[in-house]
Every structure is written in structure tokens, then in C-alpha cells.
C-alpha positions in Angstrom: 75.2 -66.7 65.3 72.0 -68.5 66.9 70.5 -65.2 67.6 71.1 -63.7 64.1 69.4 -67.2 62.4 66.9 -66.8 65.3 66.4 -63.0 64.2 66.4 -63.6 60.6 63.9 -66.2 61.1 61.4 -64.5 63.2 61.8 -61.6 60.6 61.3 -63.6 57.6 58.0 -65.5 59.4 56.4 -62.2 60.3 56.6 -60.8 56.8 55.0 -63.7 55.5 52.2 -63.2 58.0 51.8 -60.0 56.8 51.5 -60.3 53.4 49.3 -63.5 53.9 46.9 -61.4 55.9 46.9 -58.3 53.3 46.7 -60.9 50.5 43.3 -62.0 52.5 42.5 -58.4 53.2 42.6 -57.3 50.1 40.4 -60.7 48.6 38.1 -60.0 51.0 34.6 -58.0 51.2 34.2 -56.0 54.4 30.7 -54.0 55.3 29.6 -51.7 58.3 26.3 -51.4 59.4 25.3 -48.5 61.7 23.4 -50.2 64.3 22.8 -46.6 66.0 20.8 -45.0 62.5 19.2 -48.3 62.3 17.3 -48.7 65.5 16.7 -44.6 65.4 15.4 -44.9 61.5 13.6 -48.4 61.7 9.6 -48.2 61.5 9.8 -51.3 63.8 11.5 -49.7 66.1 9.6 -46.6 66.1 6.1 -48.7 66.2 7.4 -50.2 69.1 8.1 -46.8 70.8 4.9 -45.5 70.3 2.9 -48.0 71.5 4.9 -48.8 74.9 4.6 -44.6 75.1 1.1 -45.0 75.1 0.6 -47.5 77.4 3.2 -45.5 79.5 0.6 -42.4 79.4 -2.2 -44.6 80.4 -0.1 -46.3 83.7 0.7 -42.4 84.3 -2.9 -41.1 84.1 -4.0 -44.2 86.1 -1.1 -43.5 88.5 -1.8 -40.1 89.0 -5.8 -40.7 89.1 -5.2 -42.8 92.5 -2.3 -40.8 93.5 -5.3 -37.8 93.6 -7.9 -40.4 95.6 -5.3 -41.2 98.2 -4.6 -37.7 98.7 -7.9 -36.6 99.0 -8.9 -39.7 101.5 -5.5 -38.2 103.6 -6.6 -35.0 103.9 -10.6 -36.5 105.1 -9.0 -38.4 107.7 -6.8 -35.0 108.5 -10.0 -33.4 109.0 -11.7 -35.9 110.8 -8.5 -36.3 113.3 -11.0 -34.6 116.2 -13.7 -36.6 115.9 -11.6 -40.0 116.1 -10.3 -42.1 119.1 -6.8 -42.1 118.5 -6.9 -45.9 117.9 -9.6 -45.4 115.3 -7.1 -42.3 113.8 -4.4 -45.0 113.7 -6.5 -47.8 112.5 -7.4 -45.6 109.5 -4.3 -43.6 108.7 -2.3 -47.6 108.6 -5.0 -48.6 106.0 -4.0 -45.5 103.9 -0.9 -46.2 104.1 -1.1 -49.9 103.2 -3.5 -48.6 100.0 -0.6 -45.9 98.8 2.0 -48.4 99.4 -0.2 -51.0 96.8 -0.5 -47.8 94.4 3.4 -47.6 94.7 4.1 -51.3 94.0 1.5 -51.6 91.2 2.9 -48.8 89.6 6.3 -50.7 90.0 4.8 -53.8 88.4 3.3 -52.0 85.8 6.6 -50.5 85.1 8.6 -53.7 84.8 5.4 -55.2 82.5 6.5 -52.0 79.8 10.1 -53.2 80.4 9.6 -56.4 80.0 6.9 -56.1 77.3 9.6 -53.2 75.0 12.1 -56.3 75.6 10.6 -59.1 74.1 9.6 -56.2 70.8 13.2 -55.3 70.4 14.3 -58.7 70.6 11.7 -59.5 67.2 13.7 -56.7 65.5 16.9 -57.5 66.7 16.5 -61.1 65.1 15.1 -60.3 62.6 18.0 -57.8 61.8 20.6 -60.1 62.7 19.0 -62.5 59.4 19.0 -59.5 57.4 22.2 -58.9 57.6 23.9 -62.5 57.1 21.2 -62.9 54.1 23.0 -60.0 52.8 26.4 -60.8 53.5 25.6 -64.2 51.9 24.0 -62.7 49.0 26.1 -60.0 48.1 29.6 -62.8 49.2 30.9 -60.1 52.3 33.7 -61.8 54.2 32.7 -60.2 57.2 30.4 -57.2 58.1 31.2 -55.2 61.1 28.7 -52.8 63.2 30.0 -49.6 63.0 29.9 -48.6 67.4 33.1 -51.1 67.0 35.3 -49.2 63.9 37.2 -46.5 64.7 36.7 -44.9 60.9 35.7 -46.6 57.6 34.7 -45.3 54.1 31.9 -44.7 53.7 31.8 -46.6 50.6 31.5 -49.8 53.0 28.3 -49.1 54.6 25.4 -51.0 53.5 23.3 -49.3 56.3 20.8 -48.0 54.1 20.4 -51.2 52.4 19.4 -53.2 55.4 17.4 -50.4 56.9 15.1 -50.6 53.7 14.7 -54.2 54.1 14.2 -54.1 57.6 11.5 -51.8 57.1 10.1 -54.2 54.3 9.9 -57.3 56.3 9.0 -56.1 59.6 7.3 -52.9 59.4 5.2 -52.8 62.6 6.2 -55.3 65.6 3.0 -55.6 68.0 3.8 -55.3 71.5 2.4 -57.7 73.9 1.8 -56.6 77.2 0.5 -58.6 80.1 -2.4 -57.6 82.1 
């Protein structure tokens, strides 16, 4: 008899949980936003790209540039090999080797600067999305507004993608990169 209230009970206490939580489902407002099409679409974002590219092409070319010196000052002291002492061959070849191993760790450095530098962008968009959205979900009285990476499916008549997107793109069109020298 325990059991059967006990049953009854636990029954009767979950159906009331459920149509609590589909009474506040079905009050409530609910919006995706597609994170994915946003940092693809956004004209921060794409600002951003383009200027960390660029200053990716001029590491490269100035990369490459001393790359082509210390080649060059290899294949001198190749050629001079006969003339030199073998301590004087050594002497020389270590301080090449010393100068490429700089060239390798700048170019490491200057790698983590574009890193660091893309970073500290994204971050501006990213907060600046983030204020977007909870003005909007203020504004327009959503309950809750979900990314969509984290929904398995929604109608499409939930996403307000779009919406932020344009005012992304209204009140940060352009982020300027900083990067250290």
C-alpha cells in the first residue's frame, strides 16, 4: 500500500512538473543566434582578417628576405671552407648558426605578436556581440536566447541572426588591430 501511495505520489509530482515547465515554455520567448554565420558575415570580423593577413605577408616577406641572406652567407663560407683554418671555419659557421637560430625565434615572436594582437580584436567583437545580443533580448522581452553550435534543430522562425549581424555591423564596422612592435 506504501509503494502504491509512494507511486501515485511520485506520478502525480512529475506531471505537475511537466505541465509547470510547458506552461513556462510555452510563456516564454526563445531565440538562436548563429554564432558560426556571424563571425564568417561580420565586417568586424573580416577587417580584422585582413589586416592581421597583411601583416602576416609582410613577417613572411621579411622572413623569407633573411631566410635568402643566411643562405647566401652559408654557401660564402661553403666556398671559402679552403681558404680557412678549421677554427676560423667553425668560428664562422657557429655565428651562422646563432644568426638563423635569431631569424627562427623572431619569426616565432612575431608569430605570437599576430596571435596575440588577432586575440585582443576578436575579443572587441566578441563583447561587443555579447551586448548586442542581451540589448536585444531585453528589447524585444526573449526569455532566453541560445547560440545555435548548442541546438540540435530549431525553426527557423527563432533566429534573430540577421538582426544582430546588421547591428553588429552598425556599431562596430571596422576593429583596428594593435600590434606591438
Amino acid at each position: 500500500m506504501k509503494n502504491c501511495l509512494a507511486t501515485i505520489s511520485l506520478a502525480l509530482s512529475l506531471t505537475i512538473g511537466v505541465m509547470t515547465s510547458t506552461a513556462w515554455a510555452a510563456e516564454s520567448k526563445i531565440a538562436i543566434v548563429d554564432s558560426r554565420e556571424i563571425i564568417e558575415k561580420s565586417q568586424a570580423v573580416k577587417s580584422i582578417r585582413d589586416q592581421v593577413n597583411k601583416e602576416a605577408e609582410n613577417f613572411k616577406k621579411q622572413f623569407a628576405q633573411k631566410e635568402k641572406e643566411l643562405k647566401k652567407k652559408f654557401q660564402d663560407l661553403e666556398a671559402q671552407k679552403a681558404q680557412l683554418s678549421q677554427a676560423a671555419f667553425s668560428e664562422k659557421e657557429t655565428q651562422l648558426v646563432k644568426e638563423a637560430d635569431e631569424v627562427r625565434k623572431k619569426g616565432h615572436e612575431d608569430r605570437t605578436k599576430l596571435d596575440k594582437a588577432f586575440s585582443e580584436a576578436m575579443t572587441q567583437v566578441e563583447n561587443k556581440f555579447s551586448e548586442i545580443i542581451q540589448a536585444k533580448a531585453k528589447k524585444d522581452s526573449y526569455s532566453v536566447v541560445f547560440f545555435k553550435i548548442n541546438t540540435v534543430y530549431n525553426d527557423e522562425a527563432l533566429e534573430i541572426t540577421e538582426q544582430v549581424l546588421k547591428d553588429l555591423d552598425k556599431a562596430l564596422p571596422k576593429v583596428a588591430v594593435k600590434f606591438d612592435k
